[in-house]
C-alpha positions in Angstrom: 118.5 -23.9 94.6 120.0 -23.9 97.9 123.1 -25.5 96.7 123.5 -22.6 94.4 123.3 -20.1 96.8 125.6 -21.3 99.1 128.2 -21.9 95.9 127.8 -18.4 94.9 128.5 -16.9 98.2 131.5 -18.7 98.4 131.9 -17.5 94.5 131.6 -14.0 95.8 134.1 -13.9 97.8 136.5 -14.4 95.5 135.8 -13.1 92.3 132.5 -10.9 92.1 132.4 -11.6 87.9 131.4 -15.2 88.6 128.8 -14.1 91.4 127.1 -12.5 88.7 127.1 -14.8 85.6 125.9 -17.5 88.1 122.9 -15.1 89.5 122.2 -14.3 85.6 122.1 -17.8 84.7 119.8 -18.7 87.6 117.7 -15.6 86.7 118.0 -17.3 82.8 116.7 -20.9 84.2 114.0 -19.1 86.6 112.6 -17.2 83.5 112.7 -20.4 81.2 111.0 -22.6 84.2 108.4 -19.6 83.9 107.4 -19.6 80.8 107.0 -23.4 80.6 104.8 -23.2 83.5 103.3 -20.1 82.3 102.9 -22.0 78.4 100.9 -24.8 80.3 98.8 -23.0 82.3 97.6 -21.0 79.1 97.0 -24.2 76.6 95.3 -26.0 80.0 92.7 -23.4 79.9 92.8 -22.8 75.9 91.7 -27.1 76.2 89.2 -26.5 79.1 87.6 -24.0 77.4 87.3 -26.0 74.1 86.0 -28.9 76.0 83.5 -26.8 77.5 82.3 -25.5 74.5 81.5 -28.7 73.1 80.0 -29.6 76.1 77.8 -26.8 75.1 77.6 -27.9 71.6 76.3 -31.2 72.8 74.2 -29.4 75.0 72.4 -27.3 72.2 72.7 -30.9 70.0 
């Protein structure tokens, strides 16, 4: 990511249109990176909580 900031400052100075579409772009890969992370987080706990659960069934059992 450092890489790209450096390239877009250099970007900027010459033409401010490519600045942008590289800061959207980042901002695009940021938000899909996100999710993903976001997405695995979600279905690690959705599985934790089903393996406690039958933990508990086995419990009850």
């Amino acid at each position: 990511m450092v890489k790209h900031a450096c390239l877009a400052c250099s970007v900027k100075q010459r033409t401010p249109m490519k600045f942008v579409v590289i800061i959207l772009y980042e901002w695009f890969l940021f938000m899909v990176i996100l999710s993903k992370i976001i997405f695995t987080a979600v279905s690690i706990k959705k599985t934790e909580q089903m393996n406690s659960k039958v933990k508990y069934m086995n419990f009850i059992l």
